[in-house]
N, C-alpha and C positions, 0 to 999 in steps of 0.2 A: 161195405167199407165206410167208415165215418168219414166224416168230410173235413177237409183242410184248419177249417175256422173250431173244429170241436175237439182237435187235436191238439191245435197250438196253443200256446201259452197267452191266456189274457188278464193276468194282474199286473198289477203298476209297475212302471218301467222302474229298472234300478236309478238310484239316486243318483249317480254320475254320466245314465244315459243321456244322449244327444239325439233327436228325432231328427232323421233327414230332411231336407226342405229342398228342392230346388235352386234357391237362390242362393244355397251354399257351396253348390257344383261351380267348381271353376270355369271358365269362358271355353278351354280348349278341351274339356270334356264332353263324351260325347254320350252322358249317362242316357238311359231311357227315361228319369224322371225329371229330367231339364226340358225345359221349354225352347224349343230353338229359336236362338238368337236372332235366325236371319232366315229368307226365304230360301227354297232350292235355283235362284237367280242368278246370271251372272251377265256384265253389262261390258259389252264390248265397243271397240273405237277405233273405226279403219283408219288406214295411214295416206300419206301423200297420194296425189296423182288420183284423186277421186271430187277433184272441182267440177266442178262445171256453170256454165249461166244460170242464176237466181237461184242458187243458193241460198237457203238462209228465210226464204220468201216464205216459208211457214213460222219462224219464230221471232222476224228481226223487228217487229213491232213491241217485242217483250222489253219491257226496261232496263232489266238487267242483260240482256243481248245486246240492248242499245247500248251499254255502257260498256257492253265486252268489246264491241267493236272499236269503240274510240278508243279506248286503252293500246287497242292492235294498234288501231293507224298510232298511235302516237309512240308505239314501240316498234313499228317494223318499217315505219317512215314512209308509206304509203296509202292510198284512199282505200281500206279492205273490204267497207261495204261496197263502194262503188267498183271492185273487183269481183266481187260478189255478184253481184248484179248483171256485170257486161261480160266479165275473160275478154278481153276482146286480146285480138294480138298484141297490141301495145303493151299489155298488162303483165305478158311475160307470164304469165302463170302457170305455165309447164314448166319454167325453170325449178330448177330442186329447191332452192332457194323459199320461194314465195310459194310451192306447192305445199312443202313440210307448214311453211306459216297459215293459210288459208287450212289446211287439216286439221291442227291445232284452235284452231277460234271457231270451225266449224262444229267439230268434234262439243266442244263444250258448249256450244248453245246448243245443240240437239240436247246433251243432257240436261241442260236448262228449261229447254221445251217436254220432257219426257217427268223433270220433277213437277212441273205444271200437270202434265195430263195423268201420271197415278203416281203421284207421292209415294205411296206405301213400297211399290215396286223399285221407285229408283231411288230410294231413302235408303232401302234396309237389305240391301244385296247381298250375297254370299259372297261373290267375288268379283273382281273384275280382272280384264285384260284389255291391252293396246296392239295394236300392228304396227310395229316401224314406229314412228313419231307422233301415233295413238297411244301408244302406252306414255304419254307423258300426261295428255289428256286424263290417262287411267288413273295416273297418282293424283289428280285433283277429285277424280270421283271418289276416291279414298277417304280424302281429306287429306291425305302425305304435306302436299302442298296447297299452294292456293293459286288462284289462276293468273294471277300477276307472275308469282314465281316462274309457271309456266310456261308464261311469254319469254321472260328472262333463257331458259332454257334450251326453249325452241329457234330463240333468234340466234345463238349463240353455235347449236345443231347447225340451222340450217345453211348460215353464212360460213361456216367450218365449211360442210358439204358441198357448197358450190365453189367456194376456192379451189377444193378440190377438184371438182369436173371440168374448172376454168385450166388446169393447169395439165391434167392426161387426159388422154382421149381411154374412155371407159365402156364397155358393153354387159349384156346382160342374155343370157340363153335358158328357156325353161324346156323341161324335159320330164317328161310322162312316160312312164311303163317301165323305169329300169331302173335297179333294185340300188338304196341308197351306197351299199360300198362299193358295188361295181363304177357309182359316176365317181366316186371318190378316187376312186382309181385310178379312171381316165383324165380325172382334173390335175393328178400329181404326174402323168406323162408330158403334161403338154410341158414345151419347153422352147417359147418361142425366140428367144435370143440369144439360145445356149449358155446360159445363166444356172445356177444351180437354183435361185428360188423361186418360189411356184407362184403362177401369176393369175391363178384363176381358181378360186373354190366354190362349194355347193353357198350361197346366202339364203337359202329360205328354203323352209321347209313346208309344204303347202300339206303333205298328207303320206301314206304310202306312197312311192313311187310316182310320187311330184312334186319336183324340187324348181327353181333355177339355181341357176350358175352366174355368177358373175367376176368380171375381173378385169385386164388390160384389153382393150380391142384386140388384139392380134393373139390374145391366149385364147378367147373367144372364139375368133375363128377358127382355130386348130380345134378346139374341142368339138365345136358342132361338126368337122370332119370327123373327129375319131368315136363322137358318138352314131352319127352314120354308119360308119363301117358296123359297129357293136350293134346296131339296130339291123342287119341282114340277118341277123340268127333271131330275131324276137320283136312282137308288138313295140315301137317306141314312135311319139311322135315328140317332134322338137319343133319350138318358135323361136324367133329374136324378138325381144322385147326391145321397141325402139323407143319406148317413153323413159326407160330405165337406163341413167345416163354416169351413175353413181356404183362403186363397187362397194358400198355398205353391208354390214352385218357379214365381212371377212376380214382376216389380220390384214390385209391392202389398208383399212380404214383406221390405222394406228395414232397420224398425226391429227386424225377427226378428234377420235377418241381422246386424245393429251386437252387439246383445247376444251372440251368438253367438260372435262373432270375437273378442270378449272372451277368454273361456272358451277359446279356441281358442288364439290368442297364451300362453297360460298354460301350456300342454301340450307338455312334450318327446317329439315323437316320433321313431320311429327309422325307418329307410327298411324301405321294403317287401321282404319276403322273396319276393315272385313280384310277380307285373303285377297292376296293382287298376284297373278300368274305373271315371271316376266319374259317377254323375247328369249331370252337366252336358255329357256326351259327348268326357272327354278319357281318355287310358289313358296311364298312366305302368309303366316296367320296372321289375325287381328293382333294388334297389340306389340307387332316386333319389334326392336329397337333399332331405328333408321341406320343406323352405322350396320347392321348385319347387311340393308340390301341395297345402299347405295353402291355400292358394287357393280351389281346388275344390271345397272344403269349404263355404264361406262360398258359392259361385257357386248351387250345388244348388237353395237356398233362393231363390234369383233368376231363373233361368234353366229353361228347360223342361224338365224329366224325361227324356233322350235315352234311351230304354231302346230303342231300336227302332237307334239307335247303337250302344248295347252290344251285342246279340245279332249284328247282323251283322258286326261290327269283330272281334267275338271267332270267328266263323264262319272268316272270312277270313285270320283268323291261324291255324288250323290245331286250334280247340276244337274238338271232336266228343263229351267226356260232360259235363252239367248236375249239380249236385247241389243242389239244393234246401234247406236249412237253416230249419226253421221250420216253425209251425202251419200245415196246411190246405197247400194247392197252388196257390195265387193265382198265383204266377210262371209256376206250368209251364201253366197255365188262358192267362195272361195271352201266352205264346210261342207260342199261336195266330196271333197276329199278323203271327210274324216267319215269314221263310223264306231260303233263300238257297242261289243256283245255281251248283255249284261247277262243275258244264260244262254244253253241251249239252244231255246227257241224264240229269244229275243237280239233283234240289231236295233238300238239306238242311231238313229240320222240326227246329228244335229243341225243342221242346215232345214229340215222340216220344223225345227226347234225352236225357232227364230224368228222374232218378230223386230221390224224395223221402226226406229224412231228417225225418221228423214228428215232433215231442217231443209 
């Protein structure tokens, strides 16, 4: 059989030929002979309620750390390193308030600390994602915004939020082993005042069959009885989460959200320089045009926590390293949950996928 090369045609190309080149393939193409743009990476940033004492104590000598943090205190009207430092009681920093803020300034010096230790890796990501009030963090590792705008943001987030917790009393219940429509179910029974509207839904989404629930305290408590009952026929265990004092990322977080979208409306941002996964389980390319996903922004606050959409939507796009960005390991702890089976005889863990940049 002759071979390929002594078959085909090798005289000069016609006169109106165009020879393919790479560099002529568009960004959102995913030819074989394009070079990829970006690594198989993708740089994650947990959310509130992951402070703790000396924080920061691997990067806060960086210049540009040192300059993020004055910017904080000067935007959140408090000493953040010296919060940083101590928590001490005084410092309030389990209020929702000053956790969301302290998440956000952490968040971004880790990544500040991580373009110091491999540039190449936290340059040229494929995508990012935030947790909660991480993903604001995320849109600066974009580029979307800038980390001034950030603060803007976040102060704006988290003083909404605690007016809010200052004004109802709020609970939070996480529940393992039972199947997402079934809590769904049992979240639209409860009906603690004989009110027709519902006072408690699923907010986050952790993985299969690990969700919490959040809403009014007293819908709370009905639920964790009716999930009880529904747990005598099947494996389920439930907790009360008492650091979670906020019923966010449910329609409850409506008048959040109004203030929000204020602040939000105000902010010129620029399109994403890689793909950004958001909360609310949509993922947009490089190059969007910011009015398609400011939207998504405002949703977060409404709508369930899809994190169990992010991991495996980025799975299936061709992710294979995690990086972590922020205090402690909650993310890579919390991607226990996920998994995903690229054949047969392969399950992807991404939580073994994950390597942390801690500040």
């Amino acid at each position: 059989m002759p071979k390929y090369s002594e078959i085909s045609p090798q005289g000069d190309s016609p006169p109106d030929h165009k020879t393919i080149d790479k560099s002529d393939v568009p960004t959102w193409c995913a030819h074989p002979l394009k070079t990829p743009s970006s690594q198989p990476n993708m740089l994650l940033f947990p959310g509130e309620m992951t402070h703790h004492a000396g924080m920061l104590a691997a990067c806060q000598q960086l210049p540009l750390v040192q300059e993020m943090m004055e910017l904080a205190t000067e935007a959140f009207d408090f000493d953040v390193q010296r919060v940083f430092e101590e928590c001490a009681p005084e410092d309030f920093a389990n209020r929702t308030d000053r956790s969301q803020m302290l998440a956000y300034v952490a968040d971004c010096a880790a990544y500040e600390l991580f373009r110091q230790q491999q540039p190449e890796a936290a340059g040229n990501p494929r995508a990012v994602a935030g947790f909660s009030v991480g993903e604001i963090a995320a849109l600066v590792a974009a580029g979307i915004i800038s980390y001034d705008q950030g603060l803007t943001i976040v102060k704006a987030r988290a003083e909404a939020m605690q007016r809010w917790v200052d004004e109802e009393e709020m609970a939070a219940l996480a529940v393992f082993g039972m199947e997402e429509d079934q809590l769904n179910h049992l979240c639209a029974r409860v009906d603690p005042e004989g009110k027709p509207a519902q006072k408690v839904f699923i907010s986050h989404c952790w993985g299969r069959k690990g969700f919490v629930c959040s809403g009014a305290s007293a819908a709370v408590e009905l639920l964790e009885v009716l999930v009880e009952n529904e747990a005598q026929q099947e494996v389920v265990y439930k907790q009360r989460l008492e650091f979670r004092l906020d019923a966010g990322h449910t329609p409850l977080a409506t008048a959040v959200a109004a203030e929000v979208e204020e602040v939000i409306k105000s902010i010129q941002m620029n399109p994403p320089q890689c793909e950004v996964y958001f909360n609310c389980g949509f993922r947009v390319a490089a190059g969007e045009d910011p009015s398609v996903f400011a939207p998504y922004l405002i949703q977060q606050l409404l709508m369930p926590l899809r994190w169990d959409v992010t991991i495996r939507n980025s799975l299936q796009r061709g992710i294979r390293r995690f990086f972590e960005c922020g205090p402690g390991q909650s993310l890579k702890d919390l991607m226990i949950f996920n998994s995903f089976t690229a054949s047969p005889s392969q399950t992807i863990r991404p939580a073994e996928l994950t390597t942390l940049v801690q500040c």
